[in-house]
C-alpha positions, 0 to 999 in steps of 0.5 A: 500500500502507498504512503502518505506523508501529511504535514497538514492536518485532514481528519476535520474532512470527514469526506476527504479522510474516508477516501485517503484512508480507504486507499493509502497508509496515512502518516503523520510527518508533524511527529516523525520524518518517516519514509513515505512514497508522497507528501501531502502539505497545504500552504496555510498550516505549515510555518516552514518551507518544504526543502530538499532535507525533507525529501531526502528524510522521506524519500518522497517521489512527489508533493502534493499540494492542495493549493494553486501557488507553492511558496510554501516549497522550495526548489526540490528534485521531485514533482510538485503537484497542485490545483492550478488549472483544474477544473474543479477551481470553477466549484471553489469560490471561497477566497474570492468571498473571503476577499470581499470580507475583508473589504467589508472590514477594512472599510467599516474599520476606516474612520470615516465610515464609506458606504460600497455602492458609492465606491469603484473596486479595483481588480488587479488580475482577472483570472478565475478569482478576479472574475468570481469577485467581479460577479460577486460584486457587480451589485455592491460596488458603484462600478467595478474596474479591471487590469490583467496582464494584457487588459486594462480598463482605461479609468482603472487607476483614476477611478478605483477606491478599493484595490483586490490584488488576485495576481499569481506569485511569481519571480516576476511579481515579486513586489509589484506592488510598491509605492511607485505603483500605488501612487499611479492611483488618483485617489487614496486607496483601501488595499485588499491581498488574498495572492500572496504577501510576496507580491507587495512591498509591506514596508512601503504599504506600511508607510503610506497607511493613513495617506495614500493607502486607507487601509490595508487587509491581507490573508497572506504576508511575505514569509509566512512559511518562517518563524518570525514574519516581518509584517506580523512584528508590526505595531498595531495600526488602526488601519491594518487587518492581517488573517492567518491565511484563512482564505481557502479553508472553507470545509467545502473547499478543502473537501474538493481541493484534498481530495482533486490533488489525489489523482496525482498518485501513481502507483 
């Protein structure tokens, strides 16, 4: 029978835990690094990267991960498999709605106090999220503007109020947000990420809270697979909002997602 090596926890997926285990030898590698054919590890409960050592202590032929980005991984010799471009994303919207919760919060937490049908949201990157939060929206928001990597709305940078960054992390992305970026915008700005904290410049964020940016609500911060993330050492501001990554953890959505990764295993 093939193992399975967890670095996430699964027995609150009564579903997922059903199948896993009907199929696979189930190890816990949170207690002991043990032989394992896979690894299985999702990015918002592990604290550290997955590096070379521990594929090397596992043995592991591949990762599975039930995630669309890998910073969670470093570069190793195995297979890295995920959910990205699966069909199953098109039934998964739970971080599109979690983006929406924190604009609703950070809005209400601003002093003063905006209402969303007189405010533009901003979307930067239309993909499958980009697109979800749009439909999300139409009905809250006074308009709502795009910008993609090959597609920007003309009024996007004159007209937004609350900027949802959907972009994928790549090395190319990396800090895209900066302050250079944000001072394109013609009005103060509320900045909404559920990507990847890796994709802006928290220093610069942080010092432009309370002028140019309104507020700032994340779920993710650069470094978050680390003992000590730089933004979490920061003071308390009024106008900061940081969740622990909570964006895909819907039950629902980890049923689905859990259990798509595992048509990656080979005998």
């Amino acid at each position: 029978m093939l193992k399975i090596g967890f670095l996430t926890p699964y027995k609150h997926l009564p579903n997922f835990s059903k199948l896993v285990e009907s199929k696979y030898k189930c190890l816990d590698l949170t207690k002991s690094l043990q032989k394992v054919d896979y690894i299985f590890a999702a990015p918002n409960y592990i604290k550290y990267k997955i590096d070379q050592n521990i594929i090397d202590s596992t043995g592991a032929r591949a990762i599975l991960t039930p995630s669309t980005g890998y910073n969670h991984i470093e570069k190793v010799d195995i297979p890295v498999y995920g959910i990205k471009g699966r069909e199953v994303l098109k039934q998964i919207t739970v971080t599109a709605e979690h983006a929406l919760y924190l604009i609703l919060s950070i809005v209400r937490q601003h002093k003063p106090i905006h209402q969303l049908s007189n405010l533009t949201l901003g979307i930067l990157g239309y993909g499958r999220l980009g697109k979800i939060l749009e439909s999300i929206g139409k009905n809250i928001f006074k308009d709502i503007v795009v910008k993609d990597l090959d597609y920007q709305d003309k009024n996007f940078f004159l007209d937004t109020d609350i900027l949802s960054i959907n972009i994928d992390f790549t090395d190319e992305n990396t800090k895209y947000i900066d302050a250079k970026f944000i001072n394109k915008f013609d009005k103060n700005i509320f900045i909404v990420n559920t990507a990847r904290g890796e994709v802006v410049n928290e220093n610069d964020i942080l010092n432009m809270l309370g002028s140019k940016v309104n507020g700032y609500a994340t779920d993710v911060v650069t470094g978050e697979h680390s003992s000590r993330p730089a933004l979490l050492k920061t003071i308390f501001h009024p106008n900061l909002i940081v969740t622990n990554h909570i964006g895909g953890t819907a039950l629902e959505a980890q049923e689905l997602a859990y259990s798509e990764v595992l048509q990656f295993i080979y005998d």
